[in-house]
C-alpha positions in Angstrom: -32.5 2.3 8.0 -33.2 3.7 4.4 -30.6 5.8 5.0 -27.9 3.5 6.0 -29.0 1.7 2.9 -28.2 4.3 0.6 -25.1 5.1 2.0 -24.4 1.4 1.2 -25.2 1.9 -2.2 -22.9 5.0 -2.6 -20.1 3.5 -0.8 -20.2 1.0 -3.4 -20.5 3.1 -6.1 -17.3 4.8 -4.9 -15.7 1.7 -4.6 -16.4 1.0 -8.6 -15.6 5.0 -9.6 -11.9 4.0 -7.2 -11.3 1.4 -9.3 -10.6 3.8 -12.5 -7.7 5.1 -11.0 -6.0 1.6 -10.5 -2.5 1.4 -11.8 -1.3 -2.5 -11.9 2.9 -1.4 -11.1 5.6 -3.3 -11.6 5.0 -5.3 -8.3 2.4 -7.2 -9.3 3.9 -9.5 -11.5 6.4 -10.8 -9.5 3.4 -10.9 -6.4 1.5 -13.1 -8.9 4.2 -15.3 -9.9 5.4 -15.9 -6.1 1.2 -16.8 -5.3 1.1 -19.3 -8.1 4.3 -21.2 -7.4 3.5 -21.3 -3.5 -0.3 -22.6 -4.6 1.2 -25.1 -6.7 3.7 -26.5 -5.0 2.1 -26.2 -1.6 4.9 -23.9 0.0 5.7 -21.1 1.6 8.6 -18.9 0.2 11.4 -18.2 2.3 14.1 -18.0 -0.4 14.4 -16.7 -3.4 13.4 -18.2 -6.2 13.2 -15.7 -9.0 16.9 -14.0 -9.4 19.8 -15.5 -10.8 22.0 -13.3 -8.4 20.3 -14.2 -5.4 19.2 -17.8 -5.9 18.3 -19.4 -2.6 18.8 -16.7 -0.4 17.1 -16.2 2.8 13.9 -13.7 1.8 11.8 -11.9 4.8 8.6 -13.2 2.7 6.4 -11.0 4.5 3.4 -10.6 1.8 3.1 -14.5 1.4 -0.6 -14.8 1.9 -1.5 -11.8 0.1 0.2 -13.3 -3.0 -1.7 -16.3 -2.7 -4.9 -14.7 -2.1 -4.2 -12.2 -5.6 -3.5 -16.0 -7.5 -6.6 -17.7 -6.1 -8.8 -14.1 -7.0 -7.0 -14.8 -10.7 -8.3 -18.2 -10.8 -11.9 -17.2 -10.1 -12.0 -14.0 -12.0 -9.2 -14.6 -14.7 -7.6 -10.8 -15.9 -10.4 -9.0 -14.2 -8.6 -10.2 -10.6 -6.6 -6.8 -10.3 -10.2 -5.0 -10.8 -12.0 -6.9 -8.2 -9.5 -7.3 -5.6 -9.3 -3.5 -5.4 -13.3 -3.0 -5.7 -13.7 -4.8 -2.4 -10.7 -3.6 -0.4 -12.0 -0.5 -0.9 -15.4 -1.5 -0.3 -14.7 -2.8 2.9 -12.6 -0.1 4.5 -15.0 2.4 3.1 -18.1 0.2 5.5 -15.9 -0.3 8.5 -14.9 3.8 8.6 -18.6 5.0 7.4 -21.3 2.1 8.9 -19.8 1.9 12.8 -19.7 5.5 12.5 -23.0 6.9 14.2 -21.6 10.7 14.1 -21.7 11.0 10.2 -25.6 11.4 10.3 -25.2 14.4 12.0 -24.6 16.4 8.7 -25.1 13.8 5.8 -23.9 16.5 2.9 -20.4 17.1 5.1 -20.3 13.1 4.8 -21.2 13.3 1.4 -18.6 15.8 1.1 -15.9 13.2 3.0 -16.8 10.1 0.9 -16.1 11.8 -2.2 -13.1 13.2 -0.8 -11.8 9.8 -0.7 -11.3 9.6 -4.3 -8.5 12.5 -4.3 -6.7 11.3 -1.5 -6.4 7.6 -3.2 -6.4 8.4 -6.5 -2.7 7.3 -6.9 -2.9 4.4 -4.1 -5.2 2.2 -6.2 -3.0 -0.8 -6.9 -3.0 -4.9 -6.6 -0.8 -4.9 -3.9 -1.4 -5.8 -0.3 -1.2 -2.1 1.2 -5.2 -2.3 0.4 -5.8 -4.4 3.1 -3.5 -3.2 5.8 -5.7 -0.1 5.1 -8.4 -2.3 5.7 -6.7 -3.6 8.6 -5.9 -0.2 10.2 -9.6 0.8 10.0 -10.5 -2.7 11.8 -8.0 -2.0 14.8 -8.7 2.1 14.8 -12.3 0.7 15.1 -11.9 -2.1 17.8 -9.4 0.6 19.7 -12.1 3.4 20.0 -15.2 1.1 20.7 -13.2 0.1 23.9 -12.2 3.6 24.6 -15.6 4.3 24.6 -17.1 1.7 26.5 -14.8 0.1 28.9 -16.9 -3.1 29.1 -16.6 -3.7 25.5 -15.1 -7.6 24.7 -14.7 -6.9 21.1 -11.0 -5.9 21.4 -10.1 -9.2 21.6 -10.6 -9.8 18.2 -7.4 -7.6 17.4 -5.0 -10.4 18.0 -7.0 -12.6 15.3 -6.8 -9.7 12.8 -2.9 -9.3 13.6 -2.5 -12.4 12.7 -3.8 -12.7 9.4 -2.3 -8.7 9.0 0.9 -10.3 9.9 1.2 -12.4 7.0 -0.7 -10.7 3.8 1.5 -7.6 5.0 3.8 -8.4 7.7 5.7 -4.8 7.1 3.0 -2.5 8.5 1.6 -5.6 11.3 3.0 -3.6 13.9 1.1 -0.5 14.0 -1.3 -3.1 16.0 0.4 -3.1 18.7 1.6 0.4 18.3 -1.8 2.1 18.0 -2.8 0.4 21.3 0.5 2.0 23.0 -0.8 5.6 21.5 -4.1 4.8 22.9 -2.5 4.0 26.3 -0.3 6.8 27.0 -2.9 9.2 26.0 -5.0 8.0 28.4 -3.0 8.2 31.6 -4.2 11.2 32.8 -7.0 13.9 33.2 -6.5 16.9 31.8 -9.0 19.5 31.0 -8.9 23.5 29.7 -10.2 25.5 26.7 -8.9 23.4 24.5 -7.6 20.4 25.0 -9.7 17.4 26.6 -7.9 14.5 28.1 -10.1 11.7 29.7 -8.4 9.2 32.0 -8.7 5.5 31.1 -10.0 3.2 33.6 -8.2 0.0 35.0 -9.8 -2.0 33.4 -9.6 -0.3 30.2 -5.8 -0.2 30.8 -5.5 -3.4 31.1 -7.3 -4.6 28.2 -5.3 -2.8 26.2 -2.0 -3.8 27.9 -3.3 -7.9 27.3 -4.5 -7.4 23.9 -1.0 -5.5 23.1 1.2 -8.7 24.4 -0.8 -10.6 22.3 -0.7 -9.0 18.9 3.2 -8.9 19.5 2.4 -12.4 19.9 0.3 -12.7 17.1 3.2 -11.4 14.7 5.2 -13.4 15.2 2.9 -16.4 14.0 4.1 -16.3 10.7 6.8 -18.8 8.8 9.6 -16.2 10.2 9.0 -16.1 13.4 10.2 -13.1 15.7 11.5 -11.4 12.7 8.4 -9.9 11.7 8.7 -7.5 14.5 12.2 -6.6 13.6 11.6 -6.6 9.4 9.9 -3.3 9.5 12.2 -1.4 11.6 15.4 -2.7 9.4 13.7 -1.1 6.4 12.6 2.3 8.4 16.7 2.5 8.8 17.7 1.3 5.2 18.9 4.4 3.7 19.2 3.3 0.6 15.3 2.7 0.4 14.5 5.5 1.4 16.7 7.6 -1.1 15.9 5.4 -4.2 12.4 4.0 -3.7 9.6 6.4 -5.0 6.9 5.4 -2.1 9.3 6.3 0.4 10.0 9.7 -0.6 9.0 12.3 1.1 5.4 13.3 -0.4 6.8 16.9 -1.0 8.6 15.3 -4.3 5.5 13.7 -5.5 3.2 16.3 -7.5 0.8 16.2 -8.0 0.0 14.2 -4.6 2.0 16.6 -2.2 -0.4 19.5 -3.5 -3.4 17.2 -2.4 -2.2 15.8 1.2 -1.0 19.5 1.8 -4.7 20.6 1.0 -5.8 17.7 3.3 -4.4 18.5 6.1 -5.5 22.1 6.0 -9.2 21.1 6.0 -8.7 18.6 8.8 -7.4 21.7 10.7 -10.2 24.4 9.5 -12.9 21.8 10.5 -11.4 21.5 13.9 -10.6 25.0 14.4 -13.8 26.3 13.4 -15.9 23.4 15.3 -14.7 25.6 18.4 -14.9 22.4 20.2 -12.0 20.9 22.7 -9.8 18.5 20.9 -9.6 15.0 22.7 -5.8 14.4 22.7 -5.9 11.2 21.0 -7.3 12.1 18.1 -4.5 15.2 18.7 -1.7 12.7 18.6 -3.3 10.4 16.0 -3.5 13.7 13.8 -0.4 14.7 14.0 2.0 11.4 13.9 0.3 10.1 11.2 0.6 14.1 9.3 4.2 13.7 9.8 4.4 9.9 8.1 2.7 11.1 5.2 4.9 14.2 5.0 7.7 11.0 5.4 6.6 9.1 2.8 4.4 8.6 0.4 3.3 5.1 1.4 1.9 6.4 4.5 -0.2 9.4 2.9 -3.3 7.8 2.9 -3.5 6.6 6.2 -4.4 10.1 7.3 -8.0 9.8 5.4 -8.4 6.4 7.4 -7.4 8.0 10.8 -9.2 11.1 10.6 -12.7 9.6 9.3 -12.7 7.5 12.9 -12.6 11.4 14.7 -13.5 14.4 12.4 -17.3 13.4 12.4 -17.1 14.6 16.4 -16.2 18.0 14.8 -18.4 18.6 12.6 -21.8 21.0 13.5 -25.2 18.9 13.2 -27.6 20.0 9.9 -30.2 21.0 11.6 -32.5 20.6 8.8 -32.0 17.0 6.9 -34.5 17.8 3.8 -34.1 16.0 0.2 -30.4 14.2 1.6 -31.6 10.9 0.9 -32.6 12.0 -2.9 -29.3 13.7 -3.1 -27.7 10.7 -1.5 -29.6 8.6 -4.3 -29.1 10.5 -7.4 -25.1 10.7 -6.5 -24.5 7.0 -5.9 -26.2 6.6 -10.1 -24.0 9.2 -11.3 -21.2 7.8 -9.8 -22.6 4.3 -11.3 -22.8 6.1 -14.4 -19.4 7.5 -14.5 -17.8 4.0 -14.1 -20.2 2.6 -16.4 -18.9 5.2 -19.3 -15.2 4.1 -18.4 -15.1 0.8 -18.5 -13.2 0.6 -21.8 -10.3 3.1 -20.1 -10.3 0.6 -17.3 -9.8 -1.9 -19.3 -6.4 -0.2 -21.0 -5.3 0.5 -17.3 -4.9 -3.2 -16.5 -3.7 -4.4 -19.6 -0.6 -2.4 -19.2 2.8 -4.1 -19.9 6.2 -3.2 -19.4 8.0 -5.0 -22.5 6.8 -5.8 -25.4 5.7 -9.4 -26.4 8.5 -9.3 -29.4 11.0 -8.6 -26.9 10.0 -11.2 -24.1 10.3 -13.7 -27.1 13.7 -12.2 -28.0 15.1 -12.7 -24.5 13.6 -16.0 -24.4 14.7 -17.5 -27.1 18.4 -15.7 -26.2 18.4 -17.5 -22.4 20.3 -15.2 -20.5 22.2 -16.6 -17.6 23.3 -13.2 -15.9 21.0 -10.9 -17.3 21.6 -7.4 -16.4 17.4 -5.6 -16.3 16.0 -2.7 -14.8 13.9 -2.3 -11.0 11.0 -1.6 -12.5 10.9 -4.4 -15.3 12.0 -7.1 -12.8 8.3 -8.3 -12.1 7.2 -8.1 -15.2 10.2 -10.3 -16.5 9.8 -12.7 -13.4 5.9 -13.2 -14.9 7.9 -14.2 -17.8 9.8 -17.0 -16.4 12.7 -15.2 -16.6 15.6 -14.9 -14.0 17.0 -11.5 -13.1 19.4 -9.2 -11.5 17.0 -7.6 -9.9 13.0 -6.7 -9.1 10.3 -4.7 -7.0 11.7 -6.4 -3.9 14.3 -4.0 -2.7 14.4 -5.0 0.9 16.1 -8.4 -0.4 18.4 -6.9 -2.5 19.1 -3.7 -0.2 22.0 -5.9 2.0 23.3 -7.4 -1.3 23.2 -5.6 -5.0 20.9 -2.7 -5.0 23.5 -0.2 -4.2 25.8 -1.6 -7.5 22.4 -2.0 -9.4 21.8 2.1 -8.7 25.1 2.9 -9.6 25.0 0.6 -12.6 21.9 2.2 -14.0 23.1 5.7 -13.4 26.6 4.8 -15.1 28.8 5.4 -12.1 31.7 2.6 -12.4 30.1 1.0 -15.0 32.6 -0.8 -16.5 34.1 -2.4 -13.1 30.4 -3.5 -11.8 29.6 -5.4 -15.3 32.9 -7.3 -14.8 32.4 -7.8 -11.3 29.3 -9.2 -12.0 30.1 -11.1 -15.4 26.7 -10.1 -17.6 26.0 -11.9 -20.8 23.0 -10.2 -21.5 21.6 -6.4 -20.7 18.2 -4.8 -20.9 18.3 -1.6 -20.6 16.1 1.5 -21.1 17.0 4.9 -23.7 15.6 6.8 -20.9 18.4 5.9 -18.2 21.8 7.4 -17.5 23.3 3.7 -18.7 22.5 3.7 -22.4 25.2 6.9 -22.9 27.6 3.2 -21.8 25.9 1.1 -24.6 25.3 3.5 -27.3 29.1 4.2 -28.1 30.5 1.2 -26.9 32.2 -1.4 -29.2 31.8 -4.7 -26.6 28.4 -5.2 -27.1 25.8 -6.2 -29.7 22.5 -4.9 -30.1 20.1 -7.9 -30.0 16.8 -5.9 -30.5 15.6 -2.4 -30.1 12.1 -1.2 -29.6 10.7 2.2 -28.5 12.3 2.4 -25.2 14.1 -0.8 -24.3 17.5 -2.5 -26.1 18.7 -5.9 -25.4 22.8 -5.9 -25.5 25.0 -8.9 -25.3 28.6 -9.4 -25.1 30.4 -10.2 -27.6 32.1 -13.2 -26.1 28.8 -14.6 -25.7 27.7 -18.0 -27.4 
């Protein structure tokens, strides 16, 4: 029991150290805006309010209850909301991997080892956006999976469809891996296989058909949500949209991140030494879990993390019991203070971290006091301009403008046919950035007028503005 409570303690710990790697992003802002106007005006979102270009269209609003949730945790903890959102999704996850987990007080300084591993692998995924909790969502339903595996008389996997739910609208785009993981957990299980390497145990009937129910009703579940049966179409369409995939820096393929690649890469070839040298047979499902979750990582950045969360349900099995546990507790102790310490010492650098803005208050005053009607503004200032009150041409939300403007938006910012997109789309106004392709198109034209300039950004008009 003393022990359990000390890992407590240092989970915790972690979770506050996590938090000085949090980086707000651009996606925020427009998150936040889209939670205060659905709390205020007692709606859901379903079109789009925020762009001048795409004014009432149909929007697959699939992060609804996550925005409202980041607004409410604003209201209770004012500018501090990004810091403690983040504290306890991490928190959380971190209890539901470590505390169900009998196997990690086989070899406490390995687990010591795994906890603080955590830090690397997440150090760039700390952000106020709802991918936290569908980590802490995946953990839940890896957990609820395995405790039925394990005991085929276990009722608790009936709780999945009640987490799918609520999974289904703070992130409806990753909801399915529900349903999915129970199919992996299935087909693994169909058979008995056993040699010098591999271990396959059969599932029972009944087991099977637990997880066959509780499947139907997470696909169910999804589709509980204010649109319907598209939730379990939404993520698919974006797996095939090209244009994501090529353009959005979370869904490139972790070997163009550094220094993130170097990490995962480094990953992986632990998870493999541990199970190599444990010398023990691998069950196939944590085989299969191990390697098509490797390969989303590999995919996409997005998914690198989810390899930690898989692994830590598994790689505890692998790992050789200490058989002397002398001084861990102490060690335990003094880790979880230094950690304490550590975050204590940096909470002024926190503080820089989430006051982080993407214009300058001059020119959000300048723009405002110009009113734009067709603004032309970069991806990644989109949010931040949307927290603003102000309408754009485009923002973080590039599976609503993937079918409509994105492609022109990409082509505009890199100056491909520049001067035939601005005409088909009639700008008045354009914010634009020293640092992309499209201000060699401003610098030397003669059709526009610098507004104002600051270190990075310029705000053009047209001259046959008024």
């Amino acid at each position: 029991m003393k022990k359990n409570k000390i890992i407590i303690f240092l989970l915790f710990a972690i979770s506050l150290l996590s938090a000085l790697f949090i980086t707000v992003g651009y996606d925020y802002y427009w998150h936040i805006s889209a939670g205060n106007y659905m709390f205020n005006n007692h709606t859901i979102l379903t079109h789009d309010i925020f762009s001048w270009f795409l004014q009432n269209k149909y929007w697959v609003s699939h992060e609804w209850l996550f925005e409202i949730i980041i607004y409410i945790f604003k209201l209770l903890f004012g500018h501090f909301n990004i810091i403690i959102y983040c504290i306890l999704c991490i928190f959380s996850l971190l209890l539901i991997i470590f505390l169900n987990n009998k196997n990690y007080k086989k070899n406490i300084l390995f687990t010591l080892f795994w906890i603080m591993l955590f830090i690397i692998i997440n150090s760039g995924l700390i952000l106020p956006r709802p991918y936290l909790l569908s980590s802490v969502f995946i953990a839940i339903t890896l957990y609820l999976l395995y405790d039925l595996r394990n005991n085929k008389y276990s009722r608790k996997i009936y709780l999945l469809p009640i987490v799918t739910i609520l999974w289904a609208n703070i992130h409806g785009g990753s909801s399915n891996l529900s349903y999915i993981l129970i199919l992996i957990f299935i087909l693994t299980g169909l058979f008995s296989f056993n040699n010098k390497y591999i271990n396959i145990d059969k599932l029972s009937n009944i087991q099977i058909k637990k997880y066959i129910v509780v499947s139907i009703l997470c696909i169910i579940a999804i589709c509980i949500n204010p649109h319907g049966y598209r939730m379990l179409i939404y993520p698919y369409e974006n797996i095939f949209n090209i244009t994501m995939h090529q353009n959005i820096t979370e869904w490139q393929p972790i070997i163009k991140i550094s220094p993130n690649n170097y990490i995962y890469f480094s990953f992986i070839i632990i998870l493999l030494l541990i199970i190599i040298k444990s010398k023990k047979k691998v069950n196939l499902i944590d085989l299969v879990l191990l390697i098509i979750f490797t390969i989303l990582g590999i995919k996409s950045f997005r998914f690198s993390n989810y390899l930690y969360i898989i692994s830590s349900f598994f790689i505890f099995n692998y790992i050789k019991p200490r058989e002397k546990d002398k001084n861990t507790d102490i060690i335990l102790l003094i880790t979880s203070i230094i950690v304490c310490i550590i975050f204590i010492l940096n909470i002024p650098n926190l503080q820089n971290r989430i006051d982080s803005k993407y214009l300058s208050d001059k020119m959000i005053s300048i723009i405002k006091k110009e009113k734009p009607k067709r603004l032309f503004n970069l991806y990644d200032y989109g949010g931040y301009l949307i927290s603003k009150d102000i309408k754009v041409f485009i923002d973080g939300r590039a599976d609503l403008y993937s079918n409509y403007n994105y492609k022109d938006y990409i082509n505009i910012s890199k100056n491909i046919n520049t001067n035939k997109l601005i005409k088909k789309y009639k700008f008045d106004y354009f914010l634009i950035d020293k640092r992309y392709k499209i201000y060699n198109y401003f610098k030397d034209s003669i059709d526009y007028i610098k507004i104002y300039e600051d270190k990075n950004t310029i705000l053009y008009k047209t001259k046959n503005t008024h």
